[in-house]
Each structure stands twice: as structure tokens, then as C-alpha cells.
C-alpha positions, 0 to 999 in steps of 0.5 A, a space after each residue: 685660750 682667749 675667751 669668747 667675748 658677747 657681742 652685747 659687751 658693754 663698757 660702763 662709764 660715769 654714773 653707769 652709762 653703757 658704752 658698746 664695742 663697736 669695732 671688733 671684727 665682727 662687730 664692725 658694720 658693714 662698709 665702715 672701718 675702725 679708721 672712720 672713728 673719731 674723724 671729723 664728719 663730712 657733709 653735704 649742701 645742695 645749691 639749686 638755681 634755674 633757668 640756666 646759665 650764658 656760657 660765654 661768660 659763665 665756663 674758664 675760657 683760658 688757662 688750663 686745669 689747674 691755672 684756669 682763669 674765671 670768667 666774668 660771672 664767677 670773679 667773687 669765687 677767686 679768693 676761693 678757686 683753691 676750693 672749688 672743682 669746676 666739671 664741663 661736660 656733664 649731662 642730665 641725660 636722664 631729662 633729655 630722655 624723659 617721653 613722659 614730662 612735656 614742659 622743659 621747666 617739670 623735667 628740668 627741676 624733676 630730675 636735677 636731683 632725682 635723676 628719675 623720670 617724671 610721673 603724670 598725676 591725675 589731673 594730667 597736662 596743662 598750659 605749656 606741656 605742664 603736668 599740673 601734678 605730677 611728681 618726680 619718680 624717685 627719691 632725691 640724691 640729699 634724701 638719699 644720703 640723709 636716710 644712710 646717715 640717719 640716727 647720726 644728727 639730731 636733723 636727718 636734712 634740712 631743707 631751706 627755700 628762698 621764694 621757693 614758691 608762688 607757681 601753680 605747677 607742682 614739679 618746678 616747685 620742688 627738688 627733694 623728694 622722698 620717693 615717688 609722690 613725696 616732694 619735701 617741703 623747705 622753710 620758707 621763712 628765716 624765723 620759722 626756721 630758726 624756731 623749729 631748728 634752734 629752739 630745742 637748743 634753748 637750754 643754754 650755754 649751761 646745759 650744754 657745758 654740763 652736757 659736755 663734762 658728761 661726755 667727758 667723765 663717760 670717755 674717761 672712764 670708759 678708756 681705764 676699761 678698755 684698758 683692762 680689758 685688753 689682756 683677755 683678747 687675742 692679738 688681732 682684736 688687741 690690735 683693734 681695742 689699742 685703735 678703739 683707744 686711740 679713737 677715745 683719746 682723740 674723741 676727748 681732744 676733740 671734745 675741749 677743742 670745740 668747747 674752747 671754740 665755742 663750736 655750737 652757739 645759738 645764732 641770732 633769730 632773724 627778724 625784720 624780714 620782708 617776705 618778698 625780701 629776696 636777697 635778706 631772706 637768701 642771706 639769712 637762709 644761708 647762715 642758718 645752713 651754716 650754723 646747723 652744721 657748725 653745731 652738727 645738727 644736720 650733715 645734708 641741707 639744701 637750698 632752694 632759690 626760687 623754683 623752676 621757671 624762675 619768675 624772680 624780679 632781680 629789681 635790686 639789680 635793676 631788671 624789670 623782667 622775670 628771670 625766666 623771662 629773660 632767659 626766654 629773650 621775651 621782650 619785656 626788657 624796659 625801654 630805658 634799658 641802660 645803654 648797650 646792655 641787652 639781654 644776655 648782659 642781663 643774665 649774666 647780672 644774674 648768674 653773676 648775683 648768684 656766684 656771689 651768693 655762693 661765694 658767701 656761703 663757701 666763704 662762712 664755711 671755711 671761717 669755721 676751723 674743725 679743729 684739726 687745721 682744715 675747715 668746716 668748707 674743707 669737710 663739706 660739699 656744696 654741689 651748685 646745680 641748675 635745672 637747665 643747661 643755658 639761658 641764651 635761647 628758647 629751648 631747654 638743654 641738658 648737654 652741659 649743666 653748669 655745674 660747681 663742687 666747692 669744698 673736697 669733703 675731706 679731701 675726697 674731691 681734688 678741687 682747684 681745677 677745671 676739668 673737661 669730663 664725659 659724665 651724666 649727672 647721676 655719675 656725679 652724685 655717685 661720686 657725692 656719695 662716695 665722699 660721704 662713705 656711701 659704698 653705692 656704685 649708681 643712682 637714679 635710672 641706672 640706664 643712666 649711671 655708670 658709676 663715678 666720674 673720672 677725673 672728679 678726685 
């Protein structure tokens, strides 16, 4: 007769650490399988822009799902149209129907994450409808996914904004949120970041070699016990220590092959960065997105350009207007404007600056080998999302966001397409959490989710 084993089973590695056995039946966690074990960890970016996009130049206009042609905001995303998933179609449902919020801008950013209505705070309605503070009603979908995985990273999220200040009205300041009334702050300054990020990696690369080898010794040893302790259980749990084996062995591949690759190096702390330096301060926030999940210090990040109601002056690109301004078609476009170009040209140099900068950050992803022949791009999703459907006339409309998934976070997204679908965007963060291993069927106002997406894997 087998023994009953404790559930409080420890294995002793090197220098007596204690490792548990996770992954005999009833033992396992709920909605995690033994299969997980050892796979590479998937992660997650949300790219947040505003003020909408111009469709016309913005959607494929010819070719078909897979043999789309991009137009002519998205030509630095071709060298990457293998590894990105283009949905049209999808609705922000939620703002359209939101009686509270009055300011298109408040709804917009309030709900591009939370999907939840807008709450009035104490000080009531402002200038242009706005709530003067005001606060989205729920949490946001990356703090969310980063309360599922928390205890796996030392960073449960990392939030990252680019000018992603400077407006007075609260609700188009923020979009992460913990819960009601909780708006989570981004660095806004590279340097800071790198500071509060980095510098509890300042041991060197010593420390973390030695680390390592500790890691090493405890899995080693702690294989030769599973193995004697194999012949005391029955069949089926035998079944699951020869996988908890398995798992061990590839833990202890994986472990030299990232040592080999140098996986996890301190990045260079930036400097010499004006804080009005919209482009370098973007540039820098990205890489230190990148070198956070390189070194699996976080598995859920975000960045924040600008804020609702952009007032961003894209001078490097010759604009003398506000972002939002012209979206609005104000007329505060120069007199000298260059021949021809108006403003619907100008906003297309501004979804087509914005492409490029997502272009970088999937592109320094996937220069990132994880080890086992894919990318670090190839297990993450970078979700582009927009707090308006377009910038082509005055109003606000939530019928078509513009929406990008790049990356098929191990392959749960069937990317290289572009696909028509009919789906709310709550729907389509259902489908984020699924790539994540999250069992939830909805999200935000569940009036306004009906599960995933079809068509999206």
C-alpha cells in the first residue's frame, strides 16, 4: 500500500533549502497544470496614445487577411507584419454608454483600460463637461493581470509615462488604476526610474553569478530526491514526479542558457535628458520597459504617452499645433504650412510618429532570444490602445478603436493578420488574460463582455 504523503512534503536541496512539491494532484493550484512548469513566462505591455487616429490612412486598405497591405501610417510595422494582429471592429462600448462622464476626453482615457464607468468626485463638472476629479470606477485590465501574478516578479507592474502630465483635469491624466479612486501614478522621469527599478540590482555581476550557482546546487540536489522518492507513490502521482523531473532538468537548461546569454544586465542609467524631451524621454522609457522584462523583474508594464486631450507639440516634426488641437481641425495650424499639407496630413505625421515608436519597442523585444528558439516579442503582448476612435472631426467615437496586438504571447494570438470582428474591448482583454493564464471569462461591466473574441487566436 502506498503511503499517504503531507501535503507540507519538502525536498532538501543545498545547504538545507527546502523545496515543496507543488504539482501532485492535490496539491496542484487551481486553473495551473504541471505543463506550465518550466515554460517560458509570458508577458504583457499596454501602449496607450490618444486623440485618435485618420482612418484612411491608418486600417489596410487592400489585400486580405493574411496578405494585407499596410497603409501608410503603419510602413515601420512591415518588417514586423508577421508579429502583429490587426482587429477592426472592436468598440469601446462601455464609454459610448457612460451617462455619467460629460467630457469625451474623461471617458475615453477612463475607460480605455478599466472599461467601467466614470465616477463624479466632490468638486463636480468643469470647463468642457469635465469631472474636475473624477475617477474611473474600476480597476484597470494591467493591474488586474498583475494582482493574478503577484509574488511571481519582484515588480507586480511597472508604469511608465511620457509627459504623461501637465493637465488639470484628473480623469485624462491617468489609465491604470487599482480600483475606484486609485489612479496609479508612471515615472515620469528615465533616471528616477532607472533608480527605483535598477538599483536593487547593483549588487553586480558577481552576486548575481553566485546567485545562480545557488539555484543550480538546490535543483541538482533536489532532482536525486524526487528520484528516490519516486518508488514510495502510486502510479499516477509517479507519473506527475517523472514530469516534476522533467521540469527540473529544463529549469537547469534554462538557467545556463541565460547565464550563457548574459539574460539580466543592468542597463545604462539615462542622462542628459531634457524633461520636455518628448522623443528621448519615449525612447528611454521603452528601453527600460524592455530591460525590466529581459531580466523578469516584472511581467505587466505600460506606457503612457502624453495623456487624454494631448496637448503635445510635435515641433521635431514640424507642427505648431497641440495634438489635440489638431484633431479638433482648430485652426491654429501656421500660415506657412508646407504646401498642400493640411490638417489631416498633420495627423497622419502623428499616427505615423507613433507607429515608429512602437515599431521600436516590438523590434528590441524580439532581438531578445528566450532561449528555446522564439523571442522575447514571441512571449509578450504589446496591446496599442487609443482613448478615441478617430481624429478626423469634432466629435468623439468609440465605434472602431484602433487597436494593435503585437506579439502571440506564446502563441496564444494568431498574429500576421488583419481580421474584421464584432467585439467590445472588454472582449478583447478577455482574450489578454487568457494568453496570460487567467481562467476569467469578463471584464469591466459585464453588460458589456461577453467573453473572448473570435477570430483573435
Amino acid at each position: 500500500m502506498t503511503k499517504k504523503l503531507s501535503r507540507r512534503t519538502l525536498l532538501r536541496g543545498a545547504g538545507g533549502v527546502a523545496i515543496s512539491l507543488p504539482f501532485l494532484e492535490a496539491m496542484l493550484e487551481r486553473n495551473r497544470s504541471v505543463a506550465q512548469v518550466g515554460a517560458i513566462p509570458k508577458r504583457v505591455i499596454f501602449f496607450f496614445t490618444s486623440c485618435g487616429v485618420v482612418p484612411d490612412t491608418w486600417w489596410p486598405t487592400s489585400g486580405g487577411e493574411r496578405d494585407f497591405v499596410l497603409n501608410r501610417a503603419h510602413r515601420a510595422l512591415e518588417p514586423l507584419r508577421d508579429k502583429i494582429l490587426l482587429p477592426d471592429g472592436v468598440r469601446m462600448d462601455t464609454a459610448t454608454n457612460d451617462s455619467v462622464g460629460r467630457n469625451g476626453h474623461d471617458k475615453g482615457t477612463a475607460h480605455c483600460l478599466t472599461a467601467t464607468n466614470v465616477v463624479e468626485g466632490p468638486s463636480g463638472v468643469g470647463e468642457f463637461g469635465h469631472l474636475w476629479d473624477g475617477t474611473a470606477g474600476g480597476i484597470s485590465i494591467d493591474q488586474h493581470i498583475a494582482n493574478y501574478l503577484e509574488g511571481e516578479t519582484p515588480y507586480r507592474s511597472l508604469e511608465f509615462g511620457v509627459r504623461a502630465e501637465g493637465i488639470r483635469q484628473a480623469l485624462p491624466s491617468r489609465i491604470s488604476y487599482r480600483g475606484e479612486g486609485e489612479a496609479v501614478i508612471p515615472r515620469h522621469d528615465p533616471a528616477v526610474a532607472f533608480d527605483q527599478i535598477f538599483a536593487p540590482l547593483a549588487g553586480g555581476v558577481d552576486a548575481a553569478a553566485a546567485r545562480q550557482r545557488r539555484r543550480e546546487l538546490v535543483l541538482s540536489a533536489v532532482r536525486g530526491d524526487l528520484g528516490r522518492l519516486e518508488g514510495r507513490l502510486g502510479y499516477e502521482d509517479r507519473l506527475r514526479i517523472q514530469a516534476h523531473t522533467a521540469s527540473i532538468e529544463e529549469l537547469e537548461r534554462q538557467l545556463g542558457d541565460l547565464a550563457g546569454a548574459g539574460a539580466c544586465t543592468v542597463p545604462t542609467r539615462p542622462g542628459g535628458i531634457g524633461d520636455r524631451d518628448y522623443p528621448l524621454i519615449g525612447r528611454a522609457q521603452m528601453d527600460l520597459i524592455v530591460h525590466s522584462l529581459k531580466c523578469d523583474l516584472t511581467r505587466v508594464a505600460s506606457i503612457q504617452w502624453s495623456t487624454g486631450q494631448s496637448g503635445i507639440r510635435m515641433d521635431w516634426a514640424g507642427h505648431a499645433a497641440s495634438h489635440h488641437g489638431i484633431s479638433h481641425e482648430v485652426g491654429d495650424l501656421p500660415t506657412d504650412w508646407d504646401a498642400g499639407k493640411n490638417w489631416r496630413q498633420a495627423a497622419t505625421e502623428i499616427d505615423t510618429w507613433y507607429a515608429e515608436q512602437y515599431a521600436y519597442l516590438l523590434t528590441s523585444l524580439d532581438a531578445i532570444d528566450a532561449g528555446d528558439g522564439t523571442t522575447l516579442l514571441d512571449n509578450t503582448v504589446v496591446v496599442w490602445v487609443n482613448e478615441q476612435e478617430q481624429d478626423i472631426d469634432n466629435t468623439h467615437r468609440w465605434t472602431r478603436m484602433p487597436y494593435i496586438l503585437g506579439g502571440s504571447c506564446g502563441g496564444y494570438f494568431d498574429v500576421g493578420r488583419y481580421v474584421n470582428v464584432d467585439a467590445r474591448h472588454g472582449e478583447v482583454f478577455v482574450d489578454v488574460m487568457k494568453a496570460m493564464g487567467m481562467p476569467d471569462d469578463t471584464f469591466g461591466d459585464p453588460t458589456h463582455c461577453d467573453g473572448p473574441v473570435s477570430g483573435l487566436t
